[in-house]
N, C-alpha and C positions, 0 to 999 in steps of 0.2 A: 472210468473211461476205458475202450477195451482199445489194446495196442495194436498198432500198424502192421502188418505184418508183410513181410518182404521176404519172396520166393527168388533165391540166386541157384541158377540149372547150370551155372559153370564156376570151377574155384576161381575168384581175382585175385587180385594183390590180398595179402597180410594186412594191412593198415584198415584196407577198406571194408573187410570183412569186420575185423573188431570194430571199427565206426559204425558199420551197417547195427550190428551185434547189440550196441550199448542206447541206439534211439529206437530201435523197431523189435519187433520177432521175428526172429531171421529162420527161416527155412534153407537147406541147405539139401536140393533135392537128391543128390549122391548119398544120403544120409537112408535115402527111403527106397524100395523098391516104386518106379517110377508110375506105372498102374495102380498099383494099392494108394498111393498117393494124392493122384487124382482121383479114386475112386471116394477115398476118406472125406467126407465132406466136414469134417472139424474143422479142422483147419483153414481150410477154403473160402469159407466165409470171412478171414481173416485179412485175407492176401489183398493188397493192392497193388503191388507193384513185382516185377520180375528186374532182376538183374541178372545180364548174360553175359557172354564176348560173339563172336564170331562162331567162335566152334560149336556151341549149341545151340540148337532153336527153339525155336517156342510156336508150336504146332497149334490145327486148329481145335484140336482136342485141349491141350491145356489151358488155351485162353475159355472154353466154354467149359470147362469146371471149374474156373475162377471166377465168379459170379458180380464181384466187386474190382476185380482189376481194374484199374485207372492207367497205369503207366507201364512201359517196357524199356528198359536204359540197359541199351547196349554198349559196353565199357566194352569199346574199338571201334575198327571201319568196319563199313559195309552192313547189310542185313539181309544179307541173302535166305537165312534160317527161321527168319520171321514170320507171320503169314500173316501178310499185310493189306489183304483183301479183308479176311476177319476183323483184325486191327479198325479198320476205316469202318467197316459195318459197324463195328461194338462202340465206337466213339473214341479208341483208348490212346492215348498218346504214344509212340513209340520215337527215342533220344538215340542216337549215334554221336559218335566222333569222326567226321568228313575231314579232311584235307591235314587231319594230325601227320599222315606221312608221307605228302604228298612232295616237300621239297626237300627230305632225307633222300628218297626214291630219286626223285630226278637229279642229286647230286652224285646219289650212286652209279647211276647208270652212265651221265656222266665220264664218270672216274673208268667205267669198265669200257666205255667207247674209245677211252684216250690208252691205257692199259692193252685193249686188244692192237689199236692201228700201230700202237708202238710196241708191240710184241713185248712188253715187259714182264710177264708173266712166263712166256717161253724164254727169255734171253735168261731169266731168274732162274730159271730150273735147268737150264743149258749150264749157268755158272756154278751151281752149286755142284751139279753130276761131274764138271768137269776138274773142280775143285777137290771131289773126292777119290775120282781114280787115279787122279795124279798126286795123290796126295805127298805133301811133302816138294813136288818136282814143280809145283804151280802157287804164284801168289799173286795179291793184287798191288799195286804198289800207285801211289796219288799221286797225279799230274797236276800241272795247274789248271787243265780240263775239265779234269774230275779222276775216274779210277782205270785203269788197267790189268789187265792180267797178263802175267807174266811167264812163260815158261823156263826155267834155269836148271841146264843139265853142265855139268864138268865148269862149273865156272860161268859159262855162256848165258845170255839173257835174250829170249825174243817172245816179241810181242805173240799172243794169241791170237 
């Protein structure tokens, strides 16, 4: 029986590469000059499936030297590099990962909406610069509030 073979046009993870590696024939298209490649029709007849991310595409040149491609599994978002006019003509299935980072994203953004209206970002780097030129003459010292900074010159203590 002849083996599966699986063309990946961008490195993924470690793990998935050995997995890929131990059930199929993995091509590894960084391995090849990318013309010669698709010119090579050995191999080609082989391939059914591509593994990519985002960063690479998969153009309408290499879907029609891939004679047998079945499947396209984009490990991440989006498929902007795809050519997915081609795709739908040729029958081929093409897999994403939608909404994996969609409530990372909006808790981030989030955080920098609450970060920017409360300037904690500039108050952060206000206290650090002023913590260093005064060094030695400034500290922070805990209230039941929370923190303060302190300036102490001859003895003396006032607030900053």
């Amino acid at each position: 029986m002849e083996s599966i073979g699986v063309l990946m046009v961008y490195p993924v993870s470690t793990y998935l590469e050995e997995e890929l590696n131990k059930r199929f024939k993995l091509f590894r298209i960084w391995e090849f000059p990318k013309k010669e490649f698709l010119k090579e029709n050995s191999n080609s007849n082989s391939i059914r499936a591509i593994v990519g991310n985002g960063k690479a595409g998969v153009d309408s040149d290499m879907i029609d030297s891939l004679p047998k491609l079945e499947i396209i599994s984009n490990h991440g978002v989006g498929m902007d590099k795809i050519d997915l006019v081609k795709c739908k003509e040729k029958g081929i299935r093409v897999t994403y990962t939608p909404d994996v980072l969609t409530e990372d994203v909006a808790d981030l953004a989030i955080g920098l909406i609450l970060a920017t209206l409360r300037k904690i970002c500039e108050c952060d780097r206000t206290l650090y610069v002023l913590l260093i030129l005064l060094d030695g003459l400034a500290a922070l010292k805990e209230y039941p509030g929370g923190y303060r900074m302190l300036l102490e010159i001859d003895g003396l203590c006032a607030p900053v």
